[in-house]
C-alpha positions in Angstrom: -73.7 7.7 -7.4 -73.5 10.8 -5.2 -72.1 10.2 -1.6 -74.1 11.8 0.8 -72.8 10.6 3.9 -73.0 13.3 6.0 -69.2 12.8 7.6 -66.9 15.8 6.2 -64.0 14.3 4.3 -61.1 16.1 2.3 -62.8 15.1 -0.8 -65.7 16.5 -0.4 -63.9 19.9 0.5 -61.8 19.6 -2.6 -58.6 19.1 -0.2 -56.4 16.5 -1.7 -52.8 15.6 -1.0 -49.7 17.3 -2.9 -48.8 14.9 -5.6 -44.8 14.0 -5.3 -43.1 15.2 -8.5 -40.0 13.4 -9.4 -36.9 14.1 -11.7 -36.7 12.2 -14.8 -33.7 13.7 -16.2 -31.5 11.5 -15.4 -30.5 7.6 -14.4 -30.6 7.1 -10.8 -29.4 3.7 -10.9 -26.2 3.1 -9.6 -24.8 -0.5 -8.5 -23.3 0.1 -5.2 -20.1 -2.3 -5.1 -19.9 -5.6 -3.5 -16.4 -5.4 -2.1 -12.9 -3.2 -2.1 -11.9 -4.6 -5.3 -15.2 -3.4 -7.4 -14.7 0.1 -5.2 -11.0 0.4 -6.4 -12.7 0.3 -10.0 -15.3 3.0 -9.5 -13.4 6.5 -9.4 -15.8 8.0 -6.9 -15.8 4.8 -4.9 -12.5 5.0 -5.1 -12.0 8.3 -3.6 -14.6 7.4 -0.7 -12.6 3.8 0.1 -9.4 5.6 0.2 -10.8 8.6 2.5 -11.8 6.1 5.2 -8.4 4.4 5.1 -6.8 7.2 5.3 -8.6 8.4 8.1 -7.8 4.8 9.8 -4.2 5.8 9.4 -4.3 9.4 10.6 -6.1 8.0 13.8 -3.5 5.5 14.6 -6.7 2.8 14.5 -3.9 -0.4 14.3 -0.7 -1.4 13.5 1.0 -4.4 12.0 1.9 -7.4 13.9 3.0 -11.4 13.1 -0.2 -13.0 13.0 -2.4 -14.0 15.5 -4.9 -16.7 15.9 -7.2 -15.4 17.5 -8.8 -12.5 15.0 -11.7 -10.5 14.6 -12.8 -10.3 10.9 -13.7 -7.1 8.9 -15.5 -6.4 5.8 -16.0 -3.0 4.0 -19.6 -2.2 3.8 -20.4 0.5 0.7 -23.3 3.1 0.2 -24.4 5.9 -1.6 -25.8 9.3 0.0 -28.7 10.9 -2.6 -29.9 14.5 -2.9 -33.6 14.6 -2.2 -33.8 14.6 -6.0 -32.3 11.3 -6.1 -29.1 12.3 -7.9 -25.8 11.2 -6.0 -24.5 13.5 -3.5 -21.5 11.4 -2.7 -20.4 7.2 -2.2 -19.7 6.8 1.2 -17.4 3.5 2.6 -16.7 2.3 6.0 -14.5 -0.7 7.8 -16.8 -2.5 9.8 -15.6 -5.5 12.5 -17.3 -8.3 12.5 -18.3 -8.1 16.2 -20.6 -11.1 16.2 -17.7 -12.8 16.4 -16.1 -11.6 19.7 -16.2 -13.6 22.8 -17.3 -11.9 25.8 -14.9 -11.5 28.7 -12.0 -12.5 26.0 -12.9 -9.6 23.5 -14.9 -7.4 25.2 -16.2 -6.8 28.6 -19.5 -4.9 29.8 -20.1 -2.4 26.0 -21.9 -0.2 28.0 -24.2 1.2 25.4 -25.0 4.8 26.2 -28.2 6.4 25.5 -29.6 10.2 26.5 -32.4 9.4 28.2 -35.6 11.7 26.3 -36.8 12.7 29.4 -33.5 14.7 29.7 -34.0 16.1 25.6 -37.6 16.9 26.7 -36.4 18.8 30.0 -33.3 20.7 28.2 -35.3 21.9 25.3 -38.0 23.0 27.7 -35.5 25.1 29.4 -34.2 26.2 26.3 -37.3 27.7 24.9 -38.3 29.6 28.6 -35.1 30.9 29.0 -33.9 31.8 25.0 -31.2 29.7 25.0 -29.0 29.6 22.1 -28.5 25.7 20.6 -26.2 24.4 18.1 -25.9 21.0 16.9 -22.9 19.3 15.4 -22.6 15.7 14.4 -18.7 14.2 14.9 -17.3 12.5 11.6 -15.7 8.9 12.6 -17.0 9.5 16.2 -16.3 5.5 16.7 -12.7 5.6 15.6 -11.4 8.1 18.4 -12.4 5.6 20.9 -9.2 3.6 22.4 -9.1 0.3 22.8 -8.5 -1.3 26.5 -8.7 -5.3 25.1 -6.3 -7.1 22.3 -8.2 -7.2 19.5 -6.7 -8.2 16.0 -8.5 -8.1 13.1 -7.2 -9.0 9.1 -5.5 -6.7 6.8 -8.2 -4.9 5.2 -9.1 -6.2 1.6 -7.8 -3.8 -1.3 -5.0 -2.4 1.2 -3.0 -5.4 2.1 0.6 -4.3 2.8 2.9 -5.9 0.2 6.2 -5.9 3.1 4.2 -8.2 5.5 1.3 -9.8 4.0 1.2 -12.4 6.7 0.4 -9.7 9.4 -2.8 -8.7 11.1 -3.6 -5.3 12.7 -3.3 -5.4 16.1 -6.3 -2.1 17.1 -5.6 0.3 19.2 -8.5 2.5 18.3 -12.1 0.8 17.6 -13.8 -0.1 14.5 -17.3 0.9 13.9 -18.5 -3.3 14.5 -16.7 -3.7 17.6 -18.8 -4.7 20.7 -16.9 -2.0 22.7 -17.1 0.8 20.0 -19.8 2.9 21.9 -18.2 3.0 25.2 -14.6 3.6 24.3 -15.7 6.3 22.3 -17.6 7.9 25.0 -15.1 7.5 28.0 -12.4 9.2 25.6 -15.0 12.4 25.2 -16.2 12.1 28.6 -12.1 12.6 29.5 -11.8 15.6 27.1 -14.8 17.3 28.4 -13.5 16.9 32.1 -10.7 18.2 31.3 -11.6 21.1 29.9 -14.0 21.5 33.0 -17.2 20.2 32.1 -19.1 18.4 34.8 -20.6 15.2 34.3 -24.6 15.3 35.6 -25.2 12.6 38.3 -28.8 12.2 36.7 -27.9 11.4 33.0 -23.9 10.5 32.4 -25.0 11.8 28.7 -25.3 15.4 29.9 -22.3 17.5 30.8 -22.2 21.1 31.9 -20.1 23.9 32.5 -20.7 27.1 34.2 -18.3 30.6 33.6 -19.4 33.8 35.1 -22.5 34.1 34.4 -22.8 31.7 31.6 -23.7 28.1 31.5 -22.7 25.4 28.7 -24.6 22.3 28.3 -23.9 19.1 26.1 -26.1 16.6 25.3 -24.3 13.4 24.0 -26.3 11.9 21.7 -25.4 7.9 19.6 -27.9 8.0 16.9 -25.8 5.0 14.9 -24.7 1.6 16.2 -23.2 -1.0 13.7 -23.1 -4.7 15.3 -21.0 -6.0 12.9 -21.7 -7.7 9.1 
């Protein structure tokens, strides 16, 4: 039967959608691993768990002390980043606190989540296009671990890296975990206090938008949290 409706559709114009080809080629399934010790087994999960401690370490995120009762616990959550073909680009790991469990007032005080607000985006890139402005945009790798901690929090040795001299400790943070119920806003007052100082002004209108004139230049920032991990 011939439609003869006489509404235009795609079909009748011979317009149909692109078909999505995919890559056969090769196995795309890869079991992701449940906890540190499966990670410590997988070379290139290996490499990714081992990069995140390390970068714990280099940021001074804790350091050992007798134990403590009260604790915050941690677990190590595991991924894997794809190519758009579906082939691994790379296993990524990261610490996550178990912030569910902090008391508020005792853990944490007010978190302060910070969000640009979009009538600012929609304003800036308005005067961006008008005036020719030149952006950039750069995204900050363990933006959560630069923030310091104001609070004692303690949290477990983290599984696969337990330190054989003092087994019994727990790390007493002086840096936030991504988790933590305070992350956001300690990371944000430690870049609003770099950004002062190197004379950015913070607008009155939106605290996520700094600025900076010099001569006859102008320097804008828009601070934007895209992730925010509640704990696991």
């Amino acid at each position: 039967m011939h439609n003869i409706h006489p509404m235009i559709t795609r079909s009748k114009n011979d317009i149909f959608k692109r078909k999505a080809l995919v890559s056969t080629n090769f196995n795309v399934v890869e079991d992701i691993p449940k906890n540190a010790e499966q990670a410590l087994q997988i070379p290139k999960s290996k490499d990714a768990i081992e990069l995140e401690y390390k970068a714990l370490l280099r940021t001074g995120t804790w350091s050992l002390v007798p134990f403590s009762s009260q604790q915050v616990g941690n677990k190590w959550i595991f991924s894997i980043k794809r190519n758009s073909d579906g082939s691994i680009n790379r296993y990524k790991s990261r610490l996550v606190a178990q912030g569910f469990k902090q008391m508020p007032g005792i853990d944490f005080g007010e978190p302060n989540i910070l969000v640009v607000k979009s009538a600012t985006i929609h304003i800036f890139l308005s005067l961006a296009v008008k005036f020719g402005w030149s952006l950039r945009q750069l995204d900050i790798n363990n933006a959560f671990l630069n923030g310091n901690l104001v609070e004692d929090v303690f949290t477990n040795q983290p599984r696969g890296f337990v330190s054989l001299g003092f087994p019994n400790h727990v790390c007493k943070l002086h840096k936030v975990l991504y988790g933590l119920k305070q992350a956001p806003r300690a990371w944000f007052d430690q870049l609003k206090s770099t950004l002062v100082s190197w004379g950015f002004q913070n607008s009155k209108a939106d605290n996520s938008l700094f600025f900076h004139h010099v001569g006859n230049s102008e320097l804008f920032i828009l601070v934007y949290m895209d992730e925010y991990c509640d704990g696991v």
